[in-house]
PLY file of the C-alpha trace (Angstrom):
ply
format ascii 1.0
element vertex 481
property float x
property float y
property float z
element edge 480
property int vertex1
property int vertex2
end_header
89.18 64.43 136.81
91.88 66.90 137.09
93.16 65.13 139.59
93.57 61.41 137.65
95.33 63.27 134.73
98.23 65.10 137.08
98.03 61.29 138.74
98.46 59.43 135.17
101.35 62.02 133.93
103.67 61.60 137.40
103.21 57.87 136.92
104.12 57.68 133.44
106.83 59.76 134.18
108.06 57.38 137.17
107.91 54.60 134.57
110.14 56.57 132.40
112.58 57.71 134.78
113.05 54.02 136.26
113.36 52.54 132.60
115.89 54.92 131.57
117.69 54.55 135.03
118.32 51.58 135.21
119.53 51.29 131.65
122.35 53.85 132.29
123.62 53.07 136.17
126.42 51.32 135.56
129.32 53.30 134.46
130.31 54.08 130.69
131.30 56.42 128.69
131.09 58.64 125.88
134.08 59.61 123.62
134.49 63.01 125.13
134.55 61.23 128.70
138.31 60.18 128.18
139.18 63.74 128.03
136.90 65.05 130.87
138.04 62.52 133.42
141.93 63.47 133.02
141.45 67.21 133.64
137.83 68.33 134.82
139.33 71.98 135.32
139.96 72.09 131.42
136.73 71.25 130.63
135.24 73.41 132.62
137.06 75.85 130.72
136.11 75.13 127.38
132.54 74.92 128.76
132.85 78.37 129.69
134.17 79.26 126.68
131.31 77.77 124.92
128.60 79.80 126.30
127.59 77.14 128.53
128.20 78.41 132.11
125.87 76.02 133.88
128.10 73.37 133.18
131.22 75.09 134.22
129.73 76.37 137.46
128.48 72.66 137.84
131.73 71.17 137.52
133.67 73.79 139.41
131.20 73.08 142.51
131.86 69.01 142.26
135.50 70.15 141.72
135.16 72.91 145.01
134.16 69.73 146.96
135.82 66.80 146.05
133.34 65.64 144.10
134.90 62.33 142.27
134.57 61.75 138.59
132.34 59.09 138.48
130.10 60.43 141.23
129.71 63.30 138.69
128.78 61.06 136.22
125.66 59.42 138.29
125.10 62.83 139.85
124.31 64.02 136.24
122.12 61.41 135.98
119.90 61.50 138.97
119.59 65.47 137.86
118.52 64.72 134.47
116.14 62.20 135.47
114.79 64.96 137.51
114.82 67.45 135.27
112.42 65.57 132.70
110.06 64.31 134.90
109.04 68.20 136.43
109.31 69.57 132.91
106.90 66.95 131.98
104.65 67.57 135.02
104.74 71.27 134.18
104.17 71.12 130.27
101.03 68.53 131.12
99.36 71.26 133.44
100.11 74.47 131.09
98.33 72.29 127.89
95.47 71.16 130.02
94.56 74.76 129.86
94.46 74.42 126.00
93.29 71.54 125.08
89.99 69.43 126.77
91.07 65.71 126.65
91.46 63.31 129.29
94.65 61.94 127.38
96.85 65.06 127.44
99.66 63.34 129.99
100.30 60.68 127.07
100.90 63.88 124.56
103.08 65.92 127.15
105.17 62.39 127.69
105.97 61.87 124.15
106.73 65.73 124.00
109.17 65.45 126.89
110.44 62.07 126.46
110.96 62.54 121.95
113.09 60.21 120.60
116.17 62.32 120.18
116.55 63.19 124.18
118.16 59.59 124.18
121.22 60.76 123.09
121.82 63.27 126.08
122.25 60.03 128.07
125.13 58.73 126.31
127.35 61.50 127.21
126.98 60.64 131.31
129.07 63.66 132.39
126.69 66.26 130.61
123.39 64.80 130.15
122.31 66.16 133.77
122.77 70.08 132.71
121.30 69.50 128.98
118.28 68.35 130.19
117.81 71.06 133.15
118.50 73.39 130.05
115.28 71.71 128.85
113.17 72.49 131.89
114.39 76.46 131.95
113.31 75.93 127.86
109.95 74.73 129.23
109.40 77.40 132.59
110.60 80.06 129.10
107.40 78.78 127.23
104.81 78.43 129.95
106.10 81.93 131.59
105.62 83.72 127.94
102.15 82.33 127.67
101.41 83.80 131.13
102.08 87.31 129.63
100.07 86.43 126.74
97.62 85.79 128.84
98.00 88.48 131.48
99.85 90.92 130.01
102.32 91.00 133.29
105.41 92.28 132.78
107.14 89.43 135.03
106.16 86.73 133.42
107.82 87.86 129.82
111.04 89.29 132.68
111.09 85.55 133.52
110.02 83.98 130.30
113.75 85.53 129.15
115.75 84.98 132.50
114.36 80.77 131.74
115.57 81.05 128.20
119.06 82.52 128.86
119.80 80.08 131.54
118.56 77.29 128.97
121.01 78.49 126.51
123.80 78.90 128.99
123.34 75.04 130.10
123.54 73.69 126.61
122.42 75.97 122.77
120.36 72.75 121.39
117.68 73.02 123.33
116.21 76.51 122.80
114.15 75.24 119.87
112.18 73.90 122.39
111.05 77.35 123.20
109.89 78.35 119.57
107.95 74.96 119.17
106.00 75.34 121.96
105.20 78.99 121.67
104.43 78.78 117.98
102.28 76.06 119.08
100.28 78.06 121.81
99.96 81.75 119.58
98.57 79.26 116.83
95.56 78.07 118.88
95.18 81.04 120.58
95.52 84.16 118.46
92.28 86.62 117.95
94.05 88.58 114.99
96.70 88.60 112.63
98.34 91.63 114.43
98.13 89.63 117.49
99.73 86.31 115.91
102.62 88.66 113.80
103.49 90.73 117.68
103.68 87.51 119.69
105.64 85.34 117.22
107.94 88.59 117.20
108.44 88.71 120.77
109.00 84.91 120.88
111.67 84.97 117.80
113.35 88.06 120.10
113.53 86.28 123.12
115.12 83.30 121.00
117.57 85.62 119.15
118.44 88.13 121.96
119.35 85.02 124.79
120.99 82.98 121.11
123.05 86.64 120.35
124.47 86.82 123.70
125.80 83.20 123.79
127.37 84.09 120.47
129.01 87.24 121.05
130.57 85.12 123.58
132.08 82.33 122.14
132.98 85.28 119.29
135.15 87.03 122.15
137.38 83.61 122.58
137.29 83.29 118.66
136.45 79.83 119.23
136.53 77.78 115.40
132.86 76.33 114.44
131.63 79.59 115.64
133.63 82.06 113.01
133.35 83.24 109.62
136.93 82.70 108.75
135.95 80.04 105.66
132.45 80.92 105.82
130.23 79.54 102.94
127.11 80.41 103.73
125.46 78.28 100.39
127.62 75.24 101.39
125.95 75.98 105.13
122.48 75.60 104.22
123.16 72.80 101.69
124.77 70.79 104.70
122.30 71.87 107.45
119.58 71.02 104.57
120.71 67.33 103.76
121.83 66.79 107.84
117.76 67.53 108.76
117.03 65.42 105.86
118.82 62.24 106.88
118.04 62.94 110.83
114.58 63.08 109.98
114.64 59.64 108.03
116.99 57.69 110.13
116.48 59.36 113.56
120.03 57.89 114.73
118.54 54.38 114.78
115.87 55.27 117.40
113.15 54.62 114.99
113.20 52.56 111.84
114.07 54.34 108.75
111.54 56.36 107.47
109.30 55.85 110.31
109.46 59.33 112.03
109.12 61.09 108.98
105.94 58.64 108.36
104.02 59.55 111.54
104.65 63.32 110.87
103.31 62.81 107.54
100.00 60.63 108.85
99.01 63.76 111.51
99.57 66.36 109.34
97.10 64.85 106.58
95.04 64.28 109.90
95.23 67.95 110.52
94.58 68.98 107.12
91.58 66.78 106.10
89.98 67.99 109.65
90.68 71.48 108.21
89.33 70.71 104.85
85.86 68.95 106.52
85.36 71.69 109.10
85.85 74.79 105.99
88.86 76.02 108.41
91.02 75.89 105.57
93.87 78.62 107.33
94.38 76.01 110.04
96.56 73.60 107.54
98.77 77.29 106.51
99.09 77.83 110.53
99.88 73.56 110.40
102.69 73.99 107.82
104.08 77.23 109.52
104.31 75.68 112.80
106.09 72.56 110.78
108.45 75.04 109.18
109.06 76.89 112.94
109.75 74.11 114.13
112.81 72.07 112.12
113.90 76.25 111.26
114.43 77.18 114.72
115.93 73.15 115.69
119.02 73.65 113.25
119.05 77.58 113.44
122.58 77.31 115.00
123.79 75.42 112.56
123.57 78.88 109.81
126.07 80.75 112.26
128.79 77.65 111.87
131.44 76.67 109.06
129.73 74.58 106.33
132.73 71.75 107.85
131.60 71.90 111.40
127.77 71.77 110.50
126.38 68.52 113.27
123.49 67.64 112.70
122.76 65.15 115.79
119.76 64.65 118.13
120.85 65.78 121.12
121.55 69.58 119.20
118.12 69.23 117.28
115.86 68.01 120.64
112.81 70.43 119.60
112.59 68.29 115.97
112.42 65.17 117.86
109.08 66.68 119.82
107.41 67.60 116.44
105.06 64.73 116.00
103.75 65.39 119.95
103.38 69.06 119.07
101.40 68.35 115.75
99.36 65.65 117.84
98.92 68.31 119.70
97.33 70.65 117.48
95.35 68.13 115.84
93.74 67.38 119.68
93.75 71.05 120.23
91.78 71.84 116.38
89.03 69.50 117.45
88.83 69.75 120.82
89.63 66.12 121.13
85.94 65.14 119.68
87.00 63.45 116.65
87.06 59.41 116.04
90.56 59.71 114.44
92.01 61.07 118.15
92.17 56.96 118.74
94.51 56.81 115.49
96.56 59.36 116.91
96.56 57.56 120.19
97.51 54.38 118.86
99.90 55.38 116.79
101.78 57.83 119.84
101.62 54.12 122.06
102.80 52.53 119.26
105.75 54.75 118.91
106.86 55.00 122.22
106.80 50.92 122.27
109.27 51.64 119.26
111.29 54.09 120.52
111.78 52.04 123.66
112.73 49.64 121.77
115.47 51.60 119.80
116.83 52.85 122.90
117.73 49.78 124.50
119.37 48.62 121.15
121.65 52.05 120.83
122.07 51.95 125.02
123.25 47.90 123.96
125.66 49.07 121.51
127.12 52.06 123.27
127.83 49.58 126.22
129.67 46.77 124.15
131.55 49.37 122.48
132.70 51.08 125.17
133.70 47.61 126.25
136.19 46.97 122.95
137.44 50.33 123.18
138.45 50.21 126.79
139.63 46.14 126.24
141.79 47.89 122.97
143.44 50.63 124.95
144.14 48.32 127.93
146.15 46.56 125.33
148.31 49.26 123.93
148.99 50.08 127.48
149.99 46.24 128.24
151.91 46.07 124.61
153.72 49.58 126.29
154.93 48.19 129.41
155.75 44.86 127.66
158.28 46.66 125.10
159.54 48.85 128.37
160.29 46.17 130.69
161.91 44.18 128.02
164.59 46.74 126.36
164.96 48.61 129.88
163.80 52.05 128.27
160.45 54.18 128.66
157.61 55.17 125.96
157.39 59.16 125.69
155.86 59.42 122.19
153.10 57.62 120.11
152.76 57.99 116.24
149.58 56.88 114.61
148.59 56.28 110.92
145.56 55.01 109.61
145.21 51.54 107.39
143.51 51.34 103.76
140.03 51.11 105.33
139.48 53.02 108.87
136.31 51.03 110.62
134.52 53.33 112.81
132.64 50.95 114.98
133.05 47.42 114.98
130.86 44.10 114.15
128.13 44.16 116.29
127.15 46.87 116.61
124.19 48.36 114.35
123.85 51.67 115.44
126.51 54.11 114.80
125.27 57.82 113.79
127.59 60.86 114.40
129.82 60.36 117.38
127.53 57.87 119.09
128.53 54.13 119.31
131.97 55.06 117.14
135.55 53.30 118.01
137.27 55.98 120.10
140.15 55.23 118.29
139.00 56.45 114.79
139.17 60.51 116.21
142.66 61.77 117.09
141.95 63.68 120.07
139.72 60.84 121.57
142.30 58.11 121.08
145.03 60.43 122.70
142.47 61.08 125.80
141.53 57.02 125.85
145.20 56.13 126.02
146.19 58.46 128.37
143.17 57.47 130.82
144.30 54.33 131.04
147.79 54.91 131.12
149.81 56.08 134.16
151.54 58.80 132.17
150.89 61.09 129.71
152.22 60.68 126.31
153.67 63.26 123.55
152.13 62.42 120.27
153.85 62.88 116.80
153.38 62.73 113.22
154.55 59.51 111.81
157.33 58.64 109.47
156.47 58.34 105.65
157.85 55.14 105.87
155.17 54.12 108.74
152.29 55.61 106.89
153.17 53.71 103.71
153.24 50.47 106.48
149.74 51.32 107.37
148.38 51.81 103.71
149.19 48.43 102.24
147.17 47.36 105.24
143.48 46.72 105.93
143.00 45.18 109.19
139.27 44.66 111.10
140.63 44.55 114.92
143.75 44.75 116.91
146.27 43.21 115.84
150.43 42.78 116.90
151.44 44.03 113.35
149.71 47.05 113.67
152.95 47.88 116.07
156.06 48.96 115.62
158.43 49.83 118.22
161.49 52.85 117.78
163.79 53.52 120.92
161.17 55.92 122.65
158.24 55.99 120.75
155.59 53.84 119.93
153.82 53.55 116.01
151.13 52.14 115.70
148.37 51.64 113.24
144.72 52.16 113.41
142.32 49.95 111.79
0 1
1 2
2 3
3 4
4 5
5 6
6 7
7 8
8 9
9 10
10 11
11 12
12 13
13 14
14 15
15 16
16 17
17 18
18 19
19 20
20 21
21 22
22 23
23 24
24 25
25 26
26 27
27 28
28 29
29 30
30 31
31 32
32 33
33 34
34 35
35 36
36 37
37 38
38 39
39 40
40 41
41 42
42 43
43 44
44 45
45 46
46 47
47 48
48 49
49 50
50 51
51 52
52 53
53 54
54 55
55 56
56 57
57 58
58 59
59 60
60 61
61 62
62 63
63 64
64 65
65 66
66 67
67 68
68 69
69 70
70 71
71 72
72 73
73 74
74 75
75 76
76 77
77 78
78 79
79 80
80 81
81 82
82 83
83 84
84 85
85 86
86 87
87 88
88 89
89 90
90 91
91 92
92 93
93 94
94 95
95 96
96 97
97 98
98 99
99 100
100 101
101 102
102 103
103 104
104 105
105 106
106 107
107 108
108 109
109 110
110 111
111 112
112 113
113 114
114 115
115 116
116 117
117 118
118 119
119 120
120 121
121 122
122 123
123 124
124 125
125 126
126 127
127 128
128 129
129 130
130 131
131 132
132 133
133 134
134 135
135 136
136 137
137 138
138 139
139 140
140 141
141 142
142 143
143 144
144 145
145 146
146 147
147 148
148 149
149 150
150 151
151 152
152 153
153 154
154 155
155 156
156 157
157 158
158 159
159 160
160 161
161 162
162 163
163 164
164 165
165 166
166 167
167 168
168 169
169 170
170 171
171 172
172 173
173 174
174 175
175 176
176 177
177 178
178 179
179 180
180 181
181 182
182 183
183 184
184 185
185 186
186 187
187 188
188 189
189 190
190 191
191 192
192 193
193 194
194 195
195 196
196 197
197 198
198 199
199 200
200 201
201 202
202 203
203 204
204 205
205 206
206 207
207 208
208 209
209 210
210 211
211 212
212 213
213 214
214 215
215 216
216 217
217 218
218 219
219 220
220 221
221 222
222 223
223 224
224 225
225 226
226 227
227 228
228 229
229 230
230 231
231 232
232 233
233 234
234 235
235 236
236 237
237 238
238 239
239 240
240 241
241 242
242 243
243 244
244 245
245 246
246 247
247 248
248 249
249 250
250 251
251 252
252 253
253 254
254 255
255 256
256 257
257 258
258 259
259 260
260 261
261 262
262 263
263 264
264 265
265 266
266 267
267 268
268 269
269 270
270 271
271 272
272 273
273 274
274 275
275 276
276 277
277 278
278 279
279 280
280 281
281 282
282 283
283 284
284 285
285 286
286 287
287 288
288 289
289 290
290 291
291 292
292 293
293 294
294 295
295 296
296 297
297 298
298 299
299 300
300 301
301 302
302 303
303 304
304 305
305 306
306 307
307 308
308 309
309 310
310 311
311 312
312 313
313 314
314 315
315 316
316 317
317 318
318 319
319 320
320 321
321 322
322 323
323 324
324 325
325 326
326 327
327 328
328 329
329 330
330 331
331 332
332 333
333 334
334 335
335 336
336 337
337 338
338 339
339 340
340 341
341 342
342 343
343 344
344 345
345 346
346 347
347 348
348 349
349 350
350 351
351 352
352 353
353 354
354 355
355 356
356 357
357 358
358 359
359 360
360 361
361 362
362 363
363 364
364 365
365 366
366 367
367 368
368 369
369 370
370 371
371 372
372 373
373 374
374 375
375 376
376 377
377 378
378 379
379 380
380 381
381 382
382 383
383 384
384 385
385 386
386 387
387 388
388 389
389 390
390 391
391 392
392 393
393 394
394 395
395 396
396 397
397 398
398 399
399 400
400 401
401 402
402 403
403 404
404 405
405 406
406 407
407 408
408 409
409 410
410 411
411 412
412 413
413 414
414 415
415 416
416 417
417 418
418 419
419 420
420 421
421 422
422 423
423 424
424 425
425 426
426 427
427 428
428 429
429 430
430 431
431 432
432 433
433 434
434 435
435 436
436 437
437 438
438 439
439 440
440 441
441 442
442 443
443 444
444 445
445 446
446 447
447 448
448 449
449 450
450 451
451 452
452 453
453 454
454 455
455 456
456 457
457 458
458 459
459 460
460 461
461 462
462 463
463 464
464 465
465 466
466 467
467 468
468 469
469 470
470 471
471 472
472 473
473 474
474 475
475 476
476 477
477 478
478 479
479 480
């Protein structure tokens, strides 16, 4: 039997991997991949000065070896691909141990596979080293339950090696960590000295590997991580309504309200099964783990300026794996002998059908944007050259002003949420790095005359148009719809 289940999870996972595959290999981009394509060696840097050393020593290897951009790209791919389907093989063996039911591959799937590790695959040159930073969160968890278990030294040694490396490949994934843990001390605690000593020496692990990464980003004084500005009631207020509205609208993955629906439906699961069976301190352990959960997800977000709080799936992955971790805990509370486990079934097929579904519609617009942003920027380029060869002089500057009503994405699209599916042109540092990529020079950019951004005010455009600009000797104005 134990046999079928490994079988059941490395086919799922197979199923997965080739869905999600062929969805992202052809070639696109993500607003930062302007930027990275121009000059890999300074984005290495600011990798490195980010805490996340993975990446740099990843790119400085494809650099070391001639590695080309785009290769890169579908070399992240492949890895994160990879990455997913062993953490998924390894968090399906370490529950079987917890939990007695035949269906536990479907629960480590939707675990694995949430609906907010989408997003890593929109940003192609990264996605590889935030999801292997989800496999070291997964070896953390399954290591520290091995010293629960055993009380071996090496396995809590290792349990804290996984969890730096996870946080040195990419900070939004370490939640991961604390869900899982929380998950296994809840089911398997004999005391309440027991429960308080391991949920210490998880939270430790979390904060000591967390600490590090921020003392060095602190070092480089780098801005979001700072307390120059620092508003710490503003902080929580935006990290409180940013959980809020990810939780509702889930970036488009699921319809609104949905997500927030099927956490609801298992947790009243959990708590009438607690009710009916007189186990009434199983629905506090339910709303703790709940609590540990989103807390530890967004915990990052406290040490930021209120103005730089992001609340985005790909920084909150360990919220998007809360309704597999409560299903979870239901299976685990019953020992999967309950007639409501099909509910719970259904309802995980159900929303994997759905979140399939949402994928392919976000993957759809991220591709036909990318497409109007590149056709845009091939444009100005074309426009460029036009106005060169014409007077007999060369562009060296570009001034930009917005119109009345910026448009961050365009019609057609449906699913714009934070800086996913967005115009690259709406962002000043991503419309300087989409220019210049497609341009054969590099360009100085300026502030515009008043004059201009006056022009641009009395304006509301809703795509490119020849008005929008306005040539001067050496430097191009234009306006941005």
């Amino acid at each position: 039997m134990k046999k079928i289940k490994v079988n059941l999870t490395i086919i799922l996972s197979i199923i997965i991997t080739l869905i999600i595959f062929f969805m992202f290999k052809n070639e696109h981009f993500a607003l930062d991949t302007y930027g990275f394509e121009l000059d890999i060696s300074k984005n290495a840097h600011w990798y490195l000065l980010n805490g996340r050393f993975i990446m740099t020593m990843f790119l400085k290897v494809c650099e070391l070896i001639n590695i080309s951009c785009k290769s890169i790209k579908f070399i992240s791919l492949i890895i994160s691909l990879i990455s997913l389907f062993v953490s998924n093989i390894i968090l399906n063996k370490n529950i079987e141990k917890y939990i007695n039911n035949k269906f536990s591959y479907l629960i480590s799937t939707i675990i694995i596979y949430s609906p907010f590790i989408f997003e890593f695959y929109l940003f192609p040159e990264y996605t590889g080293i935030m999801s292997f930073a989800i496999l070291m969160s997964i070896l953390a968890y399954t290591n520290i339950t091995k010293f629960f278990d055993l009380n071996k030294i090496k396995y809590l040694i290792l349990s804290i090696l996984f969890a730096f490396i996870s946080v040195s490949s990419y900070q939004g994934v370490i939640g991961c960590f604390i869900a899982l843990s929380v998950f296994y001390i809840m089911i398997n605690y004999k005391s309440i000295k027991q429960f308080i000593i391991q949920n210490v020496i998880c939270i430790s692990i979390y904060g000591g590997v967390s600490l590090i990464s921020l003392i060095i980003t602190k070092i480089y004084g780098l801005a979001r991580v700072s307390t120059t500005g620092y508003n710490l009631i503003q902080t929580i207020k935006n990290v409180f309504l940013g959980t809020i509205r990810l939780i509702i609208n889930t970036s488009y993955v699921y319809p609104k309200y949905y997500f927030a629906l099927i956490i609801l439906l298992i947790t009243i699961l959990i708590i009438f099964h607690s009710i009916k069976t007189n186990n009434k301190k199983n629905i506090i352990l339910t709303i703790y783990l709940i609590i540990m959960v989103i807390l530890f997800s967004v915990a990052p977000q406290f040490l930021v300026r209120y103005d730089t709080v992001w609340i985005v799936p790909r920084s909150n992955i360990s919220m998007g794996m809360l309704f597999g971790i409560l299903c979870l805990t239901y299976i685990s509370l019953n020992n999967g002998n309950d007639k409501y486990i099909y509910i719970i079934l259904g309802v995980t097929i159900l929303s994997f059908v759905i979140q399939l579904i949402g994928w392919y519609s976000i993957r759809n617009d991220h591709y036909f944007i990318n497409k109007i942003n590149n056709q845009e920027a091939k444009i100005i380029i074309s426009e460029i050259k036009n106005y060169e060869l014409i007077n007999n002089t060369k562009i060296t500057k570009i001034a930009v002003s917005n119109d009345q009503g910026i448009r961050y994405t365009v019609d057609g699209v449906e699913t714009t949420s934070g800086d996913v599916n967005v115009r690259a042109f709406v962002f000043e540092w991503s419309l300087q790095d989409i220019i210049n990529y497609y341009s054969d020079k590099p360009y100085e950019f300026i502030k515009p005359t008043e004059e201009f951004i006056e022009y641009c005010s009395k304006n509301n455009w809703n795509e490119l148009d020849l008005e929008q600009f306005k040539f001067d000797k050496d430097t191009l104005y234009m306006c941005i719809y």
